[in-house]
N, C-alpha and C positions, 0 to 999 in steps of 0.2 A: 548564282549559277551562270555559267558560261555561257553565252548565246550561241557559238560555237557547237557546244555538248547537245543542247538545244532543238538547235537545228539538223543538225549532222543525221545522216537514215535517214531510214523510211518513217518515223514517226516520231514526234517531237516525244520530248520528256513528261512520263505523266506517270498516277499510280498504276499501275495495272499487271498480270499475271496473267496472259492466253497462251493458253499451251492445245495443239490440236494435234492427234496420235490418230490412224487409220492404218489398216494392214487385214493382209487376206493370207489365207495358208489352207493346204490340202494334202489329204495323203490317199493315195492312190496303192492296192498292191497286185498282185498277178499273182497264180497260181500256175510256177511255171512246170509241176511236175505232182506226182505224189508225196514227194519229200522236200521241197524247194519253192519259197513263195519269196516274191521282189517285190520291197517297198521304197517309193518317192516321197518324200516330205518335202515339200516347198511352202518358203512365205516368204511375204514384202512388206515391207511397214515404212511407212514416212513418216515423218518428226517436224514439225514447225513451233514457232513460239516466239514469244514477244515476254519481257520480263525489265522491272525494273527495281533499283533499291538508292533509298535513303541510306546510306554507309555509316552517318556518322550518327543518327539517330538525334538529331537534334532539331530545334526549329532554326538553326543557320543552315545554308546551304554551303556545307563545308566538303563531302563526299558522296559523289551520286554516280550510280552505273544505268546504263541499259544497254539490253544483251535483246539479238534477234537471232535467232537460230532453227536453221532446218537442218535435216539428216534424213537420209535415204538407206536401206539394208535390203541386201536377197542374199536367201541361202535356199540350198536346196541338197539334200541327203538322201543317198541310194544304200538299201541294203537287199542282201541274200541271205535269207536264214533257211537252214534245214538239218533234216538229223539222218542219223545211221547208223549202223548196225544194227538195226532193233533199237532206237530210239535209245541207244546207250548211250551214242555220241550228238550232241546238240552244239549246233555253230551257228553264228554269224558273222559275217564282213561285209566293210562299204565302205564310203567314202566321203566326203563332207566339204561342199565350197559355200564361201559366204564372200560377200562385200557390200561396204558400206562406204559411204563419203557424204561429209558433213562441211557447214560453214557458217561459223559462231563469229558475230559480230559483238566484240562486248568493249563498249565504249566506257572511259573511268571520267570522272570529274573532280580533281582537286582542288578546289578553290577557283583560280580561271586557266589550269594546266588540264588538256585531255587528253589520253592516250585511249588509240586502239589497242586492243590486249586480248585481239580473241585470237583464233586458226582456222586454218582451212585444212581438213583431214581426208585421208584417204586410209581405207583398212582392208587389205585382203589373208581372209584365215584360210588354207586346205587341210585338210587330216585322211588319212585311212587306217583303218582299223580295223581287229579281227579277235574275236573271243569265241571258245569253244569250251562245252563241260563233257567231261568223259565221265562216264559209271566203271571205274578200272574193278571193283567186284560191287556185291552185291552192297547200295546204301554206302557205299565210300566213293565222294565225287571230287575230283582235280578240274577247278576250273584254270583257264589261262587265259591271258589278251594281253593286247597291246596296241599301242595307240601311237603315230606318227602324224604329228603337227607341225605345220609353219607360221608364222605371222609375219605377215608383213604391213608396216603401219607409216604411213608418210606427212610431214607437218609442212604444211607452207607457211612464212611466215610473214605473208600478204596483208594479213588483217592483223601486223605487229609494228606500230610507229606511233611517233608521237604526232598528232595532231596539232597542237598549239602548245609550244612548253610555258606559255604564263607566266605567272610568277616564276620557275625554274629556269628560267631563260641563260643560259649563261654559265651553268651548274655544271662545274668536272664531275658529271654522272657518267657519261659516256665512258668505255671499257680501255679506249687510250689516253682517257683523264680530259678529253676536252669538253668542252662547255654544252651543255642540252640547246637545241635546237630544232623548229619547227620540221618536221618528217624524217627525223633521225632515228631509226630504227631499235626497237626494243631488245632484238635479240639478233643476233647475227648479222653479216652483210645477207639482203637478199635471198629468197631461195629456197630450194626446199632439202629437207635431210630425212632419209627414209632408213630404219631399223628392220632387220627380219629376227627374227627367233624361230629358232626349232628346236624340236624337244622329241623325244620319244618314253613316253610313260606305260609301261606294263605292272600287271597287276596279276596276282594267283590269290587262289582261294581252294581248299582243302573241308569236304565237309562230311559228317555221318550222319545218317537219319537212324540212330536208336530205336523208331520204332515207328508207323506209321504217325505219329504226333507232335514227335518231338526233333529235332535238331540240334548241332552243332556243329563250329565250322571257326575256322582261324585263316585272316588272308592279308596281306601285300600290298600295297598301289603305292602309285608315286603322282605327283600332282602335276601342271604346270600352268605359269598364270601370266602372259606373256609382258613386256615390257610396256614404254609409250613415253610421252612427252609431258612436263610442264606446262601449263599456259600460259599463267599470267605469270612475270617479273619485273619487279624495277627495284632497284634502277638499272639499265640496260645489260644484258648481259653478252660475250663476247660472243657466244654459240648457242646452237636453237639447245634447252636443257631435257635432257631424259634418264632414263632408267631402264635397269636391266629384267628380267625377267625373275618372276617368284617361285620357289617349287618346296615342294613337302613332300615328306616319306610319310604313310600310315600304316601301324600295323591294327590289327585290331583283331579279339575276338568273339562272341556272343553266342547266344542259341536264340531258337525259334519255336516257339510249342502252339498246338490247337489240341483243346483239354476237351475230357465231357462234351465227348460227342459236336463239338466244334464250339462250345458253347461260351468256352474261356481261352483267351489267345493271350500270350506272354511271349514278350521279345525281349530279348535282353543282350547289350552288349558294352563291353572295355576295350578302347583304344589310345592311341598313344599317337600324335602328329608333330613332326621335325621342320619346324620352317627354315627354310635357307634364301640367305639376300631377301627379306623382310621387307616389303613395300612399305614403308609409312611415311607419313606426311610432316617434314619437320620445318622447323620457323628459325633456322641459322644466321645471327644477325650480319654474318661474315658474310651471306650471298644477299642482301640484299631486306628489304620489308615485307617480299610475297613468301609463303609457306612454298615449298618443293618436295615432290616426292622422291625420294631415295632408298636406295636398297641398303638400309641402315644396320639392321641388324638379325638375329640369330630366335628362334622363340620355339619352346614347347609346348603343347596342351596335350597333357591328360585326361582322359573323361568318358563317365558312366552314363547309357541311354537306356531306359527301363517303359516299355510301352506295353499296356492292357487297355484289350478288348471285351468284355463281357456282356453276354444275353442273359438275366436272367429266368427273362418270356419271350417269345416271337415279337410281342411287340415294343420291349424294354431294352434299349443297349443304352452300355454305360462305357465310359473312354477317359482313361488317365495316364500322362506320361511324365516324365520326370528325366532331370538330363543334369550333371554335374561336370563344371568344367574347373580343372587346376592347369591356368594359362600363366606361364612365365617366358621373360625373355632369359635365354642360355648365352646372350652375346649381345653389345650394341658396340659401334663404331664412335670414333670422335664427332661424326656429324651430327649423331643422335645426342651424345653428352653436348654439345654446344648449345644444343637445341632444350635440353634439360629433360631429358629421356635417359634412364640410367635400368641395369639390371634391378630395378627395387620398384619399377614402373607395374602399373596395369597394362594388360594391355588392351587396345582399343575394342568395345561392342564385344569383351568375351566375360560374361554374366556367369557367378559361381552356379548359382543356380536356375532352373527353370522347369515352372511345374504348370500342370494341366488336366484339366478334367473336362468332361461334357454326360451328358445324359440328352436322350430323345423318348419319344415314347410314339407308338403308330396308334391311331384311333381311326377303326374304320368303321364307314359310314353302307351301310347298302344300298346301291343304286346313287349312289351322290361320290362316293372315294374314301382317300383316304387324307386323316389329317394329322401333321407331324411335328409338334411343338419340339422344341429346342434348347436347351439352354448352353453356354461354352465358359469355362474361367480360365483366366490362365495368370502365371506368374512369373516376375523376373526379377532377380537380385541385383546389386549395385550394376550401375553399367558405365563405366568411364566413356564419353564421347571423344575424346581426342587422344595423341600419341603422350603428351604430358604431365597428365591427368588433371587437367586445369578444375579448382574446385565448382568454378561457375556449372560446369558443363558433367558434374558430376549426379546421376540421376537415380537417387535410394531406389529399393524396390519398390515395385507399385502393383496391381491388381487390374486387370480388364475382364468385363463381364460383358459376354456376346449372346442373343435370344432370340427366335424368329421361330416361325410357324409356316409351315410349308403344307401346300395342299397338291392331291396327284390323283387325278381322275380311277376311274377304273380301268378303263384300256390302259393306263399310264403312257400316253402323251402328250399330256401337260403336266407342268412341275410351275407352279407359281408360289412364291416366297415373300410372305413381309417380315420383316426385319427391324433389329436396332444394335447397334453397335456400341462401346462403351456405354453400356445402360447405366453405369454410375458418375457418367463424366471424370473421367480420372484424368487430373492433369501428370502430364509426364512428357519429357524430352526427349526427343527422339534423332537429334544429331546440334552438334555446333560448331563454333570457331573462336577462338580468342585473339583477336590481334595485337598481340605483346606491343606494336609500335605504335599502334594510334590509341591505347587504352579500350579498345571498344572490343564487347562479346556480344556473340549473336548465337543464338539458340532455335532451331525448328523443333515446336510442341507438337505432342502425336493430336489425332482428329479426334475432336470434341464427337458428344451423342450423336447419332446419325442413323435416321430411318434410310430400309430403303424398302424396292419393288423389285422384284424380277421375274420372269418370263421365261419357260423353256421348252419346244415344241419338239419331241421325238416323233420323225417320218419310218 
């Protein structure tokens, strides 16, 4: 290891994983009429953390990182909702500011070569918005909105050089072909480069209540998922690297019933989603050894959601849902095929299937409460973890089984809960990487069994 890699920050090289998250948030509303009430939503959250990894997973000291990273966000959301005409016409509009800035220190070690390879970020998102449902006659409702966003996202690439090139000393890695040298920049000359994105996404929906129970209804929207930057590259590249913004058309339609006296709820719905400029993550050996996000290609998903609720007693509710998804790409680009991403791919974390049940039962106590055992299953089919369906990282179905017991006074407030989580230890993967150039795969496994406690005081 580099004495360099080492020393460099605020703390030398060591195992460790501290991550610390704190944030506050509030909603406030006013009652500013008999038809018209205005709500605030505000929260803050800070991000700190310390993080380090062994790369090449061996006992030489061949690839080692450590990453120090904070981040800071406030948003804060104002709305007016109210209705009219006799509560025929139901609206809301408002408005939506956020920002955030961050600054990732993430140090590489190859051999006795370091580079900086983190950023220094800045994000400001606004939107306003306005959706309203009219009752045009009796039990037939035309919803409408629409929604105007911008992003604006800015990369410095302050914390993008090479530190000591080591061994590479000398290497036409450089983007005018000249030889790697100590504080020669990763990406760019100096500086910063900032993207905006805007979008304007509206949505309608059309629906009938058949009968005080039942429902149906068929509606429109369109998505947007805005752009952003690469981080890490090598070897150096001429310009800071980014990507353009994500968006999807859905149409979908379903219904909605409460049976037997409310006793049985059935939701059910078919829809259909159109991805265009597809964000994924590809490994093009033409740009270098670090993977890059690109707006590669083109993807559909078809898919069925079927959720029930049933009491069969006051104290008996039972819950299963079921979800089927047929995800294809309709399009990939030469970057994707270079990368080995072709129309015949999976694609990434979209599982054919997924199922779920739960049961509860309430047992009450007089003068002492009440008590509420639990049980949860759920299931997922094959799930490819990455864009080329690398077989490592390929994760069969597996089963998790959730159970806790919650207790709630009589007044009800308190709600305290012990728990256990994968009550059968189910090993299963829950994301990976494959590095085509250095041979090395890494996988994050989901959380082994895990008790917990929790606490909840209603004032």
């Amino acid at each position: 290891m580099s004495s360099v890699f080492d020393n460099f920050g605020k703390r030398r090289y060591q195992s460790a994983s501290d991550l610390n998250i704190w944030g506050v948030s509030g909603t406030v509303e006013w009652r500013l009429g008999d038809n018209v009430t205005a709500k605030s939503i505000t929260a803050y959250r800070k991000v700190t953390g310390f993080w380090t990894r062994d790369s090449d997973h061996s006992p030489a000291s061949i690839v080692q990182t450590k990453s120090d990273w904070k981040q800071d966000q406030f948003s804060e959301e104002l709305q007016l909702i109210g209705d009219a005409l006799d509560s025929r016409l139901n609206w809301v509009v408002g408005g939506y500011y956020s920002k955030e800035s961050g600054n990732h220190q993430d140090l590489v070690n190859i051999v006795d070569a370091v580079f900086m390879s983190g950023a220094i970020l800045d994000g400001r998102s606004l939107a306003a918005f306005g959706q309203a449902t009219f009752e045009i006659v009796h039990n037939l409702s035309l919803t409408g909105g629409i929604r105007w966003t911008e992003d604006k996202k800015t990369f410095d690439n302050g914390n993008q050089y090479v530190v000591a090139a080591g061994f590479l000393t000398g290497q036409p890695f450089n983007p005018d072909g000249s030889g790697l040298q100590d504080g020669d920049p990763l990406m760019g000359p100096p500086g910063r480069t900032t993207i905006k994105d805007r979008a304007w996404t509206p949505m309608a929906s059309l629906s009938y209540r058949w009968s005080p129970e039942f429902l149906t209804y068929a509606s429109y929207s369109q998505g947007f998922k805005g752009g952003g930057f690469t981080q890490r590259v090598f070897p150096p590249f001429a310009n800071i690297p980014s990507f353009r913004p994500e968006t999807s058309t859905t149409y979908e339609v379903g219904f909605k019933s409460d049976l037997f006296d409310r006793r049985l709820r059935v939701n059910g719905a078919a829809f259909v989603n159109d991805y265009d400029d597809l964000q994924i993550t590809v490994n093009d050996p033409r740009l270098g050894f670090a993977p890059i996000i690109q707006n590669a290609a083109k993807a559909r998903i078809k898919g069925l959601e079927l959720e029930v609720q049933a009491r069969p007693t006051e104290a008996l509710k039972l819950e299963a849902g079921l979800g089927y998804l047929d995800a294809k790409y309709r399009q990939v680009d030469i970057r994707a095929l270079n990368s080995g991403v072709t129309r015949d791919s999976h694609l990434q974390n979209a599982p054919k299937w997924t199922l779920s049940a739960g049961a509860s039962y309430d047992i009450r106590v007089d003068g002492v409460g009440r008590f509420t055992p639990r049980v949860d299953w759920s299931y997922r089919s094959t799930v490819y973890n990455d864009a080329v369906n690398s077989p490592l990282l390929i994760q069969k179905g597996y089963h998790l089984v959730n159970a806790s017991i919650g207790y709630s006074d009589e007044p009800e407030s308190w709600l305290i809960t012990l728990g256990v989580k994968n009550l059968t230890k189910e090993v299963y993967l829950g994301s990976g990487f494959v590095d085509s150039f250095g041979g090395i795969t890494e996988g994050a496994f989901g959380r082994p069994r895990e008790w917990f406690l929790s606490a909840r005081r209603t004032f």
